[in-house]
Biopython code that builds the backbone (N, CA, C, O; Angstrom):
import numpy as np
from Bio.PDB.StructureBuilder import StructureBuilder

atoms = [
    (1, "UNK", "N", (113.912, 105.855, 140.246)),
    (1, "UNK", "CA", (114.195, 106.737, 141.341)),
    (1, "UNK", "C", (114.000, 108.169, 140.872)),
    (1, "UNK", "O", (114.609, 108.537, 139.868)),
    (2, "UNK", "N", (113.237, 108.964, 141.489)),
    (2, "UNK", "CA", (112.778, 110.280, 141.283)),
    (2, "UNK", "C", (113.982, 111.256, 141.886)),
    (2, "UNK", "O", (114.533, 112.232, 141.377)),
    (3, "UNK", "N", (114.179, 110.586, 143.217)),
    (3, "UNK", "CA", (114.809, 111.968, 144.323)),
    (3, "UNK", "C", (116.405, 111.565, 144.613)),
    (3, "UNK", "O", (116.874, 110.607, 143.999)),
    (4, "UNK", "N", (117.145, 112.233, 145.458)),
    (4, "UNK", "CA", (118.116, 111.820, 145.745)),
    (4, "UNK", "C", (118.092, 111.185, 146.918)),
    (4, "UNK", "O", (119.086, 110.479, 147.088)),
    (5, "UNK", "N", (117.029, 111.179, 148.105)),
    (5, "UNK", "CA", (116.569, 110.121, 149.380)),
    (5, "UNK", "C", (116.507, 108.631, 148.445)),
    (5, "UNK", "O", (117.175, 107.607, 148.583)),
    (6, "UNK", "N", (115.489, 108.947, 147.508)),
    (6, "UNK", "CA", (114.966, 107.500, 147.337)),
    (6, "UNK", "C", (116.849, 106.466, 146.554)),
    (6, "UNK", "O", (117.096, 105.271, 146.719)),
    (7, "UNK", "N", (117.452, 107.153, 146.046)),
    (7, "UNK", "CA", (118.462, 106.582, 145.381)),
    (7, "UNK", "C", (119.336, 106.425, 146.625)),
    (7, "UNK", "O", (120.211, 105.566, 146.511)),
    (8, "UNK", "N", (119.277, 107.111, 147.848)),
    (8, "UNK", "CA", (120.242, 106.716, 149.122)),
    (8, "UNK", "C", (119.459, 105.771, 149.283)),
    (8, "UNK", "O", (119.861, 104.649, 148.975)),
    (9, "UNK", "N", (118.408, 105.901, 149.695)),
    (9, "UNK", "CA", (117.402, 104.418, 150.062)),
    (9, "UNK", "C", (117.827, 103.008, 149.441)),
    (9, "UNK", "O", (117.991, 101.967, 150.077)),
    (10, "UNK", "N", (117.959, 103.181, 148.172)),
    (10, "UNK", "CA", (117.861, 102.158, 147.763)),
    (10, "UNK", "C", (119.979, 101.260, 147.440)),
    (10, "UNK", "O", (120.407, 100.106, 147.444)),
    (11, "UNK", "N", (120.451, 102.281, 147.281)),
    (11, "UNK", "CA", (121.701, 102.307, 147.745)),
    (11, "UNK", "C", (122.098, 101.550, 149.316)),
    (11, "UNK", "O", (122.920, 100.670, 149.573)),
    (12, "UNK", "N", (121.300, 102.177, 150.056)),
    (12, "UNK", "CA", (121.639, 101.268, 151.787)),
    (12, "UNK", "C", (121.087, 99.878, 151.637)),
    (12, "UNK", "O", (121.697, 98.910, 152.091)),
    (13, "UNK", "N", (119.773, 99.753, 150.913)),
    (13, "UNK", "CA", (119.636, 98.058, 151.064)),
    (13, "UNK", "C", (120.232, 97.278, 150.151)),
    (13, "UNK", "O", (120.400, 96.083, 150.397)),
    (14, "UNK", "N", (120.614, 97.799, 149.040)),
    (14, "UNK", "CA", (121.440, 97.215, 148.293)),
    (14, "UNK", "C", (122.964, 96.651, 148.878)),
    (14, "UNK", "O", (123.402, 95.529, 148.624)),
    (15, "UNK", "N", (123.662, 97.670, 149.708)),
    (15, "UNK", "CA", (124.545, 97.678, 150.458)),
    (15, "UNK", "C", (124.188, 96.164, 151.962)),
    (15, "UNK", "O", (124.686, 95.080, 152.264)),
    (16, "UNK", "N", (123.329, 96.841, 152.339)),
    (16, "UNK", "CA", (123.104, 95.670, 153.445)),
    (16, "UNK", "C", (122.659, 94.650, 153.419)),
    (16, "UNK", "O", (122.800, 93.823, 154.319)),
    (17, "UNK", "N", (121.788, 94.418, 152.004)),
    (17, "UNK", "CA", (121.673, 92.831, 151.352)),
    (17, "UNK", "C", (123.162, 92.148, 151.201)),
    (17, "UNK", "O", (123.419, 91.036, 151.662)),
    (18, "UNK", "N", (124.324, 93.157, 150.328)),
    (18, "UNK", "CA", (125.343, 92.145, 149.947)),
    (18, "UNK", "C", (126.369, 91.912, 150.955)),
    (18, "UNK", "O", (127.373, 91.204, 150.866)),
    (19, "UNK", "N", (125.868, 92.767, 152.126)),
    (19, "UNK", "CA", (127.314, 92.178, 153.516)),
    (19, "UNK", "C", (126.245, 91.748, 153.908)),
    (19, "UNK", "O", (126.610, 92.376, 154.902)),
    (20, "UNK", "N", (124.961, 91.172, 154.236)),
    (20, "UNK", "CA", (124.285, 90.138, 154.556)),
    (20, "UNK", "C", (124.165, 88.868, 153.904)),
    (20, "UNK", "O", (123.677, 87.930, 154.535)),
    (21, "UNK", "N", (124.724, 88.650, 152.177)),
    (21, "UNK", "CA", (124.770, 87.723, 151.559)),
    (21, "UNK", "C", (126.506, 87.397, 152.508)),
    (21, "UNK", "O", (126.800, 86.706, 153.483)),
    (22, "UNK", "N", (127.306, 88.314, 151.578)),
    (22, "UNK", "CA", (128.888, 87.899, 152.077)),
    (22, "UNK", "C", (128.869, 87.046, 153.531)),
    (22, "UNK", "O", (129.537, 86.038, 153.764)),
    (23, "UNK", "N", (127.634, 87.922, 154.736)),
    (23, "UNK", "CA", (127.643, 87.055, 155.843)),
    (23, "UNK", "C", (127.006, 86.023, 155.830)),
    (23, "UNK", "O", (126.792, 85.555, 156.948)),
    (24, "UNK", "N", (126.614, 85.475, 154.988)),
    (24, "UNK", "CA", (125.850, 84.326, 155.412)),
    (24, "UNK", "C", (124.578, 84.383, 155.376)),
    (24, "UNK", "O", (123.856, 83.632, 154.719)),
    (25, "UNK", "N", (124.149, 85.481, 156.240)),
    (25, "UNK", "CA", (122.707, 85.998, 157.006)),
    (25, "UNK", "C", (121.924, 85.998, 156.385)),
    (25, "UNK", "O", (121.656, 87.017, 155.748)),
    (26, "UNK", "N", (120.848, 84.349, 156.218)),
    (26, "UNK", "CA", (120.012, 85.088, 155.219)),
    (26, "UNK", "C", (118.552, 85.597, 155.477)),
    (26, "UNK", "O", (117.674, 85.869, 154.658)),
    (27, "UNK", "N", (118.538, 85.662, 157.139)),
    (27, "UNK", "CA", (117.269, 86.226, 157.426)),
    (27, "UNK", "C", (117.567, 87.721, 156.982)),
    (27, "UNK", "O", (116.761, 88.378, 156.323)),
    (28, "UNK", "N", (118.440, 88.058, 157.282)),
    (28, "UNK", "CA", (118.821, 89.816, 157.047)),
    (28, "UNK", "C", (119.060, 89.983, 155.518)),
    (28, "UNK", "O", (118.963, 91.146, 155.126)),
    (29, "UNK", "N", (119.305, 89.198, 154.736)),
    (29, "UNK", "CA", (119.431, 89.179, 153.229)),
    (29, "UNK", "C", (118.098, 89.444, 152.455)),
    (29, "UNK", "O", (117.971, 90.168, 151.468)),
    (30, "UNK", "N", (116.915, 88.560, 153.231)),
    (30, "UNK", "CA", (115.769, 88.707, 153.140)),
    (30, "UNK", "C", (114.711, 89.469, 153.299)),
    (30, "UNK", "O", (113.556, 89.311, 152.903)),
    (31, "UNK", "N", (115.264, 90.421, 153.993)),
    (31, "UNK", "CA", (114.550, 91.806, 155.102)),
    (31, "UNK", "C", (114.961, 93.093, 153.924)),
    (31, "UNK", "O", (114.287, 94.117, 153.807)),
    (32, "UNK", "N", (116.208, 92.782, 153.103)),
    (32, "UNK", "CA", (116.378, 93.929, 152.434)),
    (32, "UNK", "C", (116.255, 93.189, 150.167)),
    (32, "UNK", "O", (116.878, 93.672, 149.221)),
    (33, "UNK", "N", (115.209, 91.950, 150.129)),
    (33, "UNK", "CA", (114.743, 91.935, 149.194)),
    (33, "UNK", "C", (113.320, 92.136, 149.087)),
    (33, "UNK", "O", (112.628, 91.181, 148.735)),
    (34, "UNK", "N", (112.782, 93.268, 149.348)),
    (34, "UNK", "CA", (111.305, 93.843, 149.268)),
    (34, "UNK", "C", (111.109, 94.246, 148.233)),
    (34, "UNK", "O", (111.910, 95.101, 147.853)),
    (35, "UNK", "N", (109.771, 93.779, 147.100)),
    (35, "UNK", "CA", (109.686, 93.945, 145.963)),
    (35, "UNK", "C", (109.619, 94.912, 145.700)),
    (35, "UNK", "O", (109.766, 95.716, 146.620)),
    (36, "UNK", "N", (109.314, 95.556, 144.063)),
    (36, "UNK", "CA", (108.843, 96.579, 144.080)),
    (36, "UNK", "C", (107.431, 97.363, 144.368)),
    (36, "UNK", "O", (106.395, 96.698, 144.396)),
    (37, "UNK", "N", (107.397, 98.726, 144.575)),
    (37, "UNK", "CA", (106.595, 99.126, 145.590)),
    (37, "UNK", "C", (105.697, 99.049, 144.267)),
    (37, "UNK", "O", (106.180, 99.221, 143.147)),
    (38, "UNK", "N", (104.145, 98.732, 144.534)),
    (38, "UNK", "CA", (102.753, 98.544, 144.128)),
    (38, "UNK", "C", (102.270, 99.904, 143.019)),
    (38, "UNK", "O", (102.001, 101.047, 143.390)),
    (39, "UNK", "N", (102.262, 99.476, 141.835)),
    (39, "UNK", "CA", (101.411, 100.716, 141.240)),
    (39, "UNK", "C", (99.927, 100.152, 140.888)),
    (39, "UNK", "O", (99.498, 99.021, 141.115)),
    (40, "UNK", "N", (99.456, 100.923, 140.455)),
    (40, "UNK", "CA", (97.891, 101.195, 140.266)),
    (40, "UNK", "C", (97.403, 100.636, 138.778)),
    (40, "UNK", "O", (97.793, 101.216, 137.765)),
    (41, "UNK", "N", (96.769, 99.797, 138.722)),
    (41, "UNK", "CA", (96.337, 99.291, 137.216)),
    (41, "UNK", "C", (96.260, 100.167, 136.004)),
    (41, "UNK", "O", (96.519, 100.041, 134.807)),
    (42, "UNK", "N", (95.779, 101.151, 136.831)),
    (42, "UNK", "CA", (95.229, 102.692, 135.772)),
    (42, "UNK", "C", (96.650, 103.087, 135.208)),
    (42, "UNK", "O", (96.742, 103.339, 134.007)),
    (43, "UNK", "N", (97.655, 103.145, 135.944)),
    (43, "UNK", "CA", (99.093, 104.051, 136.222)),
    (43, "UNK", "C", (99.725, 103.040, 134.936)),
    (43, "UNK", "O", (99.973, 103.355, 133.772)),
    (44, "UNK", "N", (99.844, 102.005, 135.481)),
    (44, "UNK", "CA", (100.040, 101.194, 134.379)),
    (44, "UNK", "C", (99.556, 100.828, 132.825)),
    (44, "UNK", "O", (100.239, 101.049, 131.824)),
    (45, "UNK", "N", (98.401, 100.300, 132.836)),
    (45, "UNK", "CA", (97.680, 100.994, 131.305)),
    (45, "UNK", "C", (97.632, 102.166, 130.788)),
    (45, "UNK", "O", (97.602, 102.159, 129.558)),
    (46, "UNK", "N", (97.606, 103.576, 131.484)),
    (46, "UNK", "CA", (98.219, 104.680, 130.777)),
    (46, "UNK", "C", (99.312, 104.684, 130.200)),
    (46, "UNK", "O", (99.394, 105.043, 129.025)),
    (47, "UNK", "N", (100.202, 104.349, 130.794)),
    (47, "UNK", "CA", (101.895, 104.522, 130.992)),
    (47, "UNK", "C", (101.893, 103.554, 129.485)),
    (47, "UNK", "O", (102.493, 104.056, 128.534)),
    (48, "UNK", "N", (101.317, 102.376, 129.312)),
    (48, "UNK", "CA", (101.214, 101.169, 128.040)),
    (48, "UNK", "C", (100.769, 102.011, 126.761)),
    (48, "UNK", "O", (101.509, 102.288, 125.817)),
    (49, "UNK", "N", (99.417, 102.372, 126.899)),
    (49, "UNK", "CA", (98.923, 102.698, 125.976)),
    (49, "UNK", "C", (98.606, 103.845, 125.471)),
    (49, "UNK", "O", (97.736, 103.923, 124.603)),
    (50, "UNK", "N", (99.480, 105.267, 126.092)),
    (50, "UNK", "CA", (99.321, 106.506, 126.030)),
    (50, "UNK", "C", (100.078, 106.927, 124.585)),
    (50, "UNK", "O", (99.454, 107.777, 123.950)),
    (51, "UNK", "N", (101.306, 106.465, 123.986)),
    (51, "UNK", "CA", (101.626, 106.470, 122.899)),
    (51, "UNK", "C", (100.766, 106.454, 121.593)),
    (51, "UNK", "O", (100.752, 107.252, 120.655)),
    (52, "UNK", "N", (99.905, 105.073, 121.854)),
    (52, "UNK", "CA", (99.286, 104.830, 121.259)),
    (52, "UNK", "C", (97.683, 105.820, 120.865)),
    (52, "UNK", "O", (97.061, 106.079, 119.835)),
    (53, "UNK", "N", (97.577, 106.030, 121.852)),
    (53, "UNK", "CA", (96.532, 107.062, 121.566)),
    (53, "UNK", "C", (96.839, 108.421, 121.122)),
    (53, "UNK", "O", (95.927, 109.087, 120.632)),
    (54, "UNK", "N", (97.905, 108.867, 121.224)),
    (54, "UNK", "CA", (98.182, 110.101, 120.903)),
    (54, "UNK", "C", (98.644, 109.981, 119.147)),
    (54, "UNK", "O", (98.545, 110.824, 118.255)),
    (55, "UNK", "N", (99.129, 108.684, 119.122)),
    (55, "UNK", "CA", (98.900, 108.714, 117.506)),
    (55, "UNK", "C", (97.714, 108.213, 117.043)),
    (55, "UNK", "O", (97.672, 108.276, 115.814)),
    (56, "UNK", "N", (96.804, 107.775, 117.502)),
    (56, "UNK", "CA", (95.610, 107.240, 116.965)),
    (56, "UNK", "C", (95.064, 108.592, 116.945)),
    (56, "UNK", "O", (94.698, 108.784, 115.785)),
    (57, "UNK", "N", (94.774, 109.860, 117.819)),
    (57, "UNK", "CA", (94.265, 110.688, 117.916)),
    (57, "UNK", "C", (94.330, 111.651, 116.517)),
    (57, "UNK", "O", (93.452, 112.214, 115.863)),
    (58, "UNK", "N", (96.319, 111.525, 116.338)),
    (58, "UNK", "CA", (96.359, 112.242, 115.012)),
    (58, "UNK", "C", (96.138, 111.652, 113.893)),
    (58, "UNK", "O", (95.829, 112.155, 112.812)),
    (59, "UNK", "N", (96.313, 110.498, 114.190)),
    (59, "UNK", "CA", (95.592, 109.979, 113.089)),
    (59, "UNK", "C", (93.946, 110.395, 112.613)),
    (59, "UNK", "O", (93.574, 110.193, 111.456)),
    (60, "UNK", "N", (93.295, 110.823, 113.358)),
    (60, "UNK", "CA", (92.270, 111.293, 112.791)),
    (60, "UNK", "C", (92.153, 112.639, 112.305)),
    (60, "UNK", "O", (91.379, 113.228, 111.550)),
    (61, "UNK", "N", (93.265, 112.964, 113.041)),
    (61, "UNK", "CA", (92.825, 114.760, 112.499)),
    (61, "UNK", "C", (93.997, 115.380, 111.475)),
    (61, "UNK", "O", (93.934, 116.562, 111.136)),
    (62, "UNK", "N", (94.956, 114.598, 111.057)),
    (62, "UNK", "CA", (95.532, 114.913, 109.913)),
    (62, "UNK", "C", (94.972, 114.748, 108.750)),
    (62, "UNK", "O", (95.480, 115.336, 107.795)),
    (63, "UNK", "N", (93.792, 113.909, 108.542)),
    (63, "UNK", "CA", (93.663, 113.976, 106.863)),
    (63, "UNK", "C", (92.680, 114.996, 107.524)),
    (63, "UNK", "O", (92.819, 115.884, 106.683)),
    (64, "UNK", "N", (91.977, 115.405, 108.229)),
    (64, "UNK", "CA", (91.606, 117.068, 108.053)),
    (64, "UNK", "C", (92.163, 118.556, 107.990)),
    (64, "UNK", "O", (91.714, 119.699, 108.066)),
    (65, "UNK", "N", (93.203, 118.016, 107.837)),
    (65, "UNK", "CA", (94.053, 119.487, 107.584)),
    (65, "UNK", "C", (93.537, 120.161, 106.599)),
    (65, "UNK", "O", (92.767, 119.640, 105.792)),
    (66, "UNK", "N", (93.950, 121.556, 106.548)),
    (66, "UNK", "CA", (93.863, 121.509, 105.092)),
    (66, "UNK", "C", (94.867, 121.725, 104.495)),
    (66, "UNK", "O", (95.812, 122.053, 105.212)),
    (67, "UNK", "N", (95.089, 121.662, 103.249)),
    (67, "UNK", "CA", (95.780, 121.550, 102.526)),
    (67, "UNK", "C", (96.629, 119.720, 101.692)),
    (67, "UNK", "O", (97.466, 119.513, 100.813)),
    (68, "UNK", "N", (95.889, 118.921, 102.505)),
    (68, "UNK", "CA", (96.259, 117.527, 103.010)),
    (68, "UNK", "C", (94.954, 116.637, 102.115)),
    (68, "UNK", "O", (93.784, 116.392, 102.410)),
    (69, "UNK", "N", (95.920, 116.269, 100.744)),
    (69, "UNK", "CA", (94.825, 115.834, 99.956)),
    (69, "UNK", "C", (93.684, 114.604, 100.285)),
    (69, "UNK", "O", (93.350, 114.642, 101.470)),
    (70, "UNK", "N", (93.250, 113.905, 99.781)),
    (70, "UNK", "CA", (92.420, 112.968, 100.196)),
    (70, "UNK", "C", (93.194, 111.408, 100.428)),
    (70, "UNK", "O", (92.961, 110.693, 101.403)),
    (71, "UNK", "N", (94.098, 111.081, 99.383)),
    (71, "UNK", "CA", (94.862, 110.224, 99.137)),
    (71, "UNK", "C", (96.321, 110.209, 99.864)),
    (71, "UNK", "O", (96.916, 109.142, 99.714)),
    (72, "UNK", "N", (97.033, 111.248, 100.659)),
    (72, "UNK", "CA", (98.032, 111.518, 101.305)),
    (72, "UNK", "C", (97.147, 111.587, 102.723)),
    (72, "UNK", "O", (97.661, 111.195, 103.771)),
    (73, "UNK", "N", (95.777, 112.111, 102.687)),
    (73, "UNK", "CA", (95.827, 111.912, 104.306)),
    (73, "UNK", "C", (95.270, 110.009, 104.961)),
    (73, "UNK", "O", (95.521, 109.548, 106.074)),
    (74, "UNK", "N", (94.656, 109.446, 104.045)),
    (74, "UNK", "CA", (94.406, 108.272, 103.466)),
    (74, "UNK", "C", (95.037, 107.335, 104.212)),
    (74, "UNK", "O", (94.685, 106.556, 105.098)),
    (75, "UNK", "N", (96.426, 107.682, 103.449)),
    (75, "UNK", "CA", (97.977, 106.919, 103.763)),
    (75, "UNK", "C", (98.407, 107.357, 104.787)),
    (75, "UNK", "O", (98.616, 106.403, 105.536)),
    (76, "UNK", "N", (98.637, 108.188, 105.203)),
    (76, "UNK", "CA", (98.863, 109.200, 106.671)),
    (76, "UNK", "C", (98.174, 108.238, 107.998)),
    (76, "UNK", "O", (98.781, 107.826, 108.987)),
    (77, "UNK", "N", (96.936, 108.073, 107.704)),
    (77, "UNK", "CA", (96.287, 107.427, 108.617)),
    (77, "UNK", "C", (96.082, 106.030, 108.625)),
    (77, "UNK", "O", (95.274, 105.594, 109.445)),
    (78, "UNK", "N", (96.642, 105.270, 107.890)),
    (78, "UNK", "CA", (96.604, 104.074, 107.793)),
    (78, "UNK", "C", (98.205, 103.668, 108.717)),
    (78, "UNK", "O", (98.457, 102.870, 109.620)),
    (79, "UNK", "N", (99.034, 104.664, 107.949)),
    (79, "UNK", "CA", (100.699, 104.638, 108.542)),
    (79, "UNK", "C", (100.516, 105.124, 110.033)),
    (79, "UNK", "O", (101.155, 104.447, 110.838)),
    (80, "UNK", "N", (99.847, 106.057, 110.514)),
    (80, "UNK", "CA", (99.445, 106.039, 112.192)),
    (80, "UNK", "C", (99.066, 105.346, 112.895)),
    (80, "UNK", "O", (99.408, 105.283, 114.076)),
    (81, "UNK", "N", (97.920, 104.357, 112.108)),
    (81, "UNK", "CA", (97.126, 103.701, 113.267)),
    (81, "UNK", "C", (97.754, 102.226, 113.231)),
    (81, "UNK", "O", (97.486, 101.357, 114.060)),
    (82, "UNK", "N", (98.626, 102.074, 112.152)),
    (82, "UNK", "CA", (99.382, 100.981, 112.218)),
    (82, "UNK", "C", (100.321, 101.172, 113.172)),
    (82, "UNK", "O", (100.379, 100.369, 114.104)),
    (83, "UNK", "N", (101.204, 102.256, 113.101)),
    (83, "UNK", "CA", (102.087, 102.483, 114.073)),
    (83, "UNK", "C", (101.712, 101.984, 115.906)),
    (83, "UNK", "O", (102.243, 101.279, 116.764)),
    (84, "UNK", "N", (100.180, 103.070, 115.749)),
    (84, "UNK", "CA", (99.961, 102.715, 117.202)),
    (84, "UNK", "C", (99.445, 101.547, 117.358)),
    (84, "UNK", "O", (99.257, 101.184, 118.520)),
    (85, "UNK", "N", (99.046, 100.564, 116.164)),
    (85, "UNK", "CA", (98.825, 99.466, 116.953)),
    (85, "UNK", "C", (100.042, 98.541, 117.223)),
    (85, "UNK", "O", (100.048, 97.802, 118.207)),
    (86, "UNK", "N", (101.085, 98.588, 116.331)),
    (86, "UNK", "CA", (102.553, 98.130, 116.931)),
    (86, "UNK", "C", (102.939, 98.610, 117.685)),
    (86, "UNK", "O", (103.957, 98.115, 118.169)),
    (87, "UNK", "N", (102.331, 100.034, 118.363)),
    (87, "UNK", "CA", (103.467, 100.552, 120.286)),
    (87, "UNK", "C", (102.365, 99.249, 120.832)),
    (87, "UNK", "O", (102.949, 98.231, 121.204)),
    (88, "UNK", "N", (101.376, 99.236, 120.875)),
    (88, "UNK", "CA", (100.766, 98.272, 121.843)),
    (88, "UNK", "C", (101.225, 96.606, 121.872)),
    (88, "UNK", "O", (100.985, 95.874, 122.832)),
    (89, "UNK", "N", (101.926, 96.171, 120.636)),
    (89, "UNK", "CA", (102.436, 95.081, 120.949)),
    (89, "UNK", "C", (103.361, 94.614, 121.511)),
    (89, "UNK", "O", (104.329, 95.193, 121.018)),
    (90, "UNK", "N", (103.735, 93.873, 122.297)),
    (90, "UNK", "CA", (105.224, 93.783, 123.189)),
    (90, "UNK", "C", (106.304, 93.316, 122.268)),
    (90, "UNK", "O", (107.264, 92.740, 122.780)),
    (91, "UNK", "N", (106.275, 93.470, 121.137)),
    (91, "UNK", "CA", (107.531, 92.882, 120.187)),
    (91, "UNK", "C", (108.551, 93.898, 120.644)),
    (91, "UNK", "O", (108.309, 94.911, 121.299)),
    (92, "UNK", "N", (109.960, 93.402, 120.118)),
    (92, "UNK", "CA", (111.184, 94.045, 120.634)),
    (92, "UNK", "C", (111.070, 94.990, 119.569)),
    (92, "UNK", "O", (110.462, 94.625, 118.563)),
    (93, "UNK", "N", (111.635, 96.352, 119.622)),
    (93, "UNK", "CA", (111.963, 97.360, 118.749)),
    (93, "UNK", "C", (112.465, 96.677, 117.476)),
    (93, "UNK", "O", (111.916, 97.330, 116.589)),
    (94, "UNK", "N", (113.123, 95.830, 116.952)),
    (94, "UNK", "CA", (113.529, 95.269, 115.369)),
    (94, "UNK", "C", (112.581, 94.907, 114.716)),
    (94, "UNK", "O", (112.613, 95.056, 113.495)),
    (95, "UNK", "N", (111.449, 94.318, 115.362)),
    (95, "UNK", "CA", (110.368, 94.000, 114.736)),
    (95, "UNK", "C", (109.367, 94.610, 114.797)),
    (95, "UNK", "O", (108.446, 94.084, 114.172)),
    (96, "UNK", "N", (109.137, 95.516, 115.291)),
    (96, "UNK", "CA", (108.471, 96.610, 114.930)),
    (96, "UNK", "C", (108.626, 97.702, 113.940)),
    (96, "UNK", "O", (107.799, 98.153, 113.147)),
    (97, "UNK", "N", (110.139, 98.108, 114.200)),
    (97, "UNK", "CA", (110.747, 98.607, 113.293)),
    (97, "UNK", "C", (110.550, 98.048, 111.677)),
    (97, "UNK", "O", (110.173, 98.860, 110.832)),
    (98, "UNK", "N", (110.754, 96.978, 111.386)),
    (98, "UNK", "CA", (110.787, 96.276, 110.100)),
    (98, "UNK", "C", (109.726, 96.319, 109.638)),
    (98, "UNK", "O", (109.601, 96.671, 108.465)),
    (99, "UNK", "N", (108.666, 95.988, 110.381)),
    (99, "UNK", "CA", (107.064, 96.081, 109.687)),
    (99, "UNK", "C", (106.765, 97.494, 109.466)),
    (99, "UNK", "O", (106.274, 97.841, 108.392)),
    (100, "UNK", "N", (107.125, 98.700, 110.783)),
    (100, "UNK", "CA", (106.596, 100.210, 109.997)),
    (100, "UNK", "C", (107.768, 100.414, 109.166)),
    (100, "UNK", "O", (107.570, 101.535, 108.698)),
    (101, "UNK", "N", (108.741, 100.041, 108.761)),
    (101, "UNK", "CA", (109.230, 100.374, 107.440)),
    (101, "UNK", "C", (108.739, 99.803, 105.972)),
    (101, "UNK", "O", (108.549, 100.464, 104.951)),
    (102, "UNK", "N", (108.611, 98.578, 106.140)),
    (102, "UNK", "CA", (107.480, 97.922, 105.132)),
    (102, "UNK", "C", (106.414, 98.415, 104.769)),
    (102, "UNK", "O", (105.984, 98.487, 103.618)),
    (103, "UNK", "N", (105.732, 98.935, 106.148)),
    (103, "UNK", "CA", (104.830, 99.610, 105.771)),
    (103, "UNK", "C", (104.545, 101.020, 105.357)),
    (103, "UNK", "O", (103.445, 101.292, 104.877)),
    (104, "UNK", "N", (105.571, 102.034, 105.530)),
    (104, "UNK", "CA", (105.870, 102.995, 104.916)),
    (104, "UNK", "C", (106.474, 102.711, 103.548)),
    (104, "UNK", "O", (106.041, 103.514, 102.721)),
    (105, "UNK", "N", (107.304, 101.860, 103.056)),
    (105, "UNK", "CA", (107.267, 101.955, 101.591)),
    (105, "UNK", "C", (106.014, 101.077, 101.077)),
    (105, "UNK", "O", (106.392, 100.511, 100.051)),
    (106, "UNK", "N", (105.227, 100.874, 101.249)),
    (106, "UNK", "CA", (103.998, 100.369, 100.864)),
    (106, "UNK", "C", (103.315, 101.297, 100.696)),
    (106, "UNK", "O", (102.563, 101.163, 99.730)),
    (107, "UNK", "N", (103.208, 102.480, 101.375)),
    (107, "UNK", "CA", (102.000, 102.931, 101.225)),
    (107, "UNK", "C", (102.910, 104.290, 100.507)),
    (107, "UNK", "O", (102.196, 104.386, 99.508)),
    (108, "UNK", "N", (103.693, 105.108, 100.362)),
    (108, "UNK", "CA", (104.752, 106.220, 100.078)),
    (108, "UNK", "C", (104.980, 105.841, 98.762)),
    (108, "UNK", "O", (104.520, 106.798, 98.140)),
    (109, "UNK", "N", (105.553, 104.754, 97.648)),
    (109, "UNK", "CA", (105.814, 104.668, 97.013)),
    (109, "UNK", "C", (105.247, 104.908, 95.876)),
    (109, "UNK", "O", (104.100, 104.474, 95.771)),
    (110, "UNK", "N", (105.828, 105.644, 94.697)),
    (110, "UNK", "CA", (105.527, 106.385, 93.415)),
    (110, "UNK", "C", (105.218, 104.565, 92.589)),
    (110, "UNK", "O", (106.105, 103.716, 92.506)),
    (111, "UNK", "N", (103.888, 104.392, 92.129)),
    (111, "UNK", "CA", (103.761, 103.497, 90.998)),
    (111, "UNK", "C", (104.073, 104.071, 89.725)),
    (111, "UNK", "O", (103.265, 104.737, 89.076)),
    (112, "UNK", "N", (105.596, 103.737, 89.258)),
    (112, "UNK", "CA", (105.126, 104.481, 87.676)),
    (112, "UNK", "C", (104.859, 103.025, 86.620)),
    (112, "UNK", "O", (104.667, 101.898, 87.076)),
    (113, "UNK", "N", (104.886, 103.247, 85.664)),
    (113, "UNK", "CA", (103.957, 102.409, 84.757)),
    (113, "UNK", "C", (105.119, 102.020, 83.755)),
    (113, "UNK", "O", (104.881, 101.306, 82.780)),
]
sb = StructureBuilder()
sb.init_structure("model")
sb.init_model(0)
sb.init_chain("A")
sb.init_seg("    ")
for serial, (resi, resn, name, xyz) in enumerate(atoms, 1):
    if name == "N":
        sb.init_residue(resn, " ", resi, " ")
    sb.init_atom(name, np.array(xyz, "f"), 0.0, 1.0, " ", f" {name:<3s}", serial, name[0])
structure = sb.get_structure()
């Protein structure tokens, strides 16, 4: 809900679905379960995969910084584009979480000898 109409809106059928359940009524119960209103394929795949591109994007242009050695921007971009390819998967946040932490000490970590 954007506005304060649309949250009365949706407030009244909510309201007149459940004294239409309480009554019985279930033609009128039925009149106020109208799905949700229709978005646009486009609206939707943006909305999915816009995360994802905005780190894929930096992912390319951080190891051109300067100052941003060859081997830190390397890792930089491996740790981005992994990232964005886990926003695109539907896993729950724990498991996503667990793999970019894995994968940040994988790639961050000091080898000493």
């Amino acid at each position: 809900m954007r506005t304060a109409g649309e949250y009365d809106a949706v407030t009244a059928s909510l309201r007149a679905g459940v004294l239409a359940l309480v009554a019985g009524d279930a033609e009128a119960l039925m009149r106020h379960s109208a799905g949700e209103p229709p978005t646009s394929r486009t609206a939707r795949l943006l909305r999915r995969t816009a995360s994802s591109l905005v780190l894929a994007a930096f992912a390319l242009a951080v190891p051109l910084l300067p100052g941003v050695d060859r081997a830190t921007g390397a890792g930089v971009r491996i740790l981005l584009l992994m990232t964005a390819a886990l926003a695109l998967t539907p896993a729950d946040g724990s498991a996503s979480g667990s793999v970019r932490s894995a994968l940040e000490r994988s790639l961050f970590t000091k080898n000493t000898p």
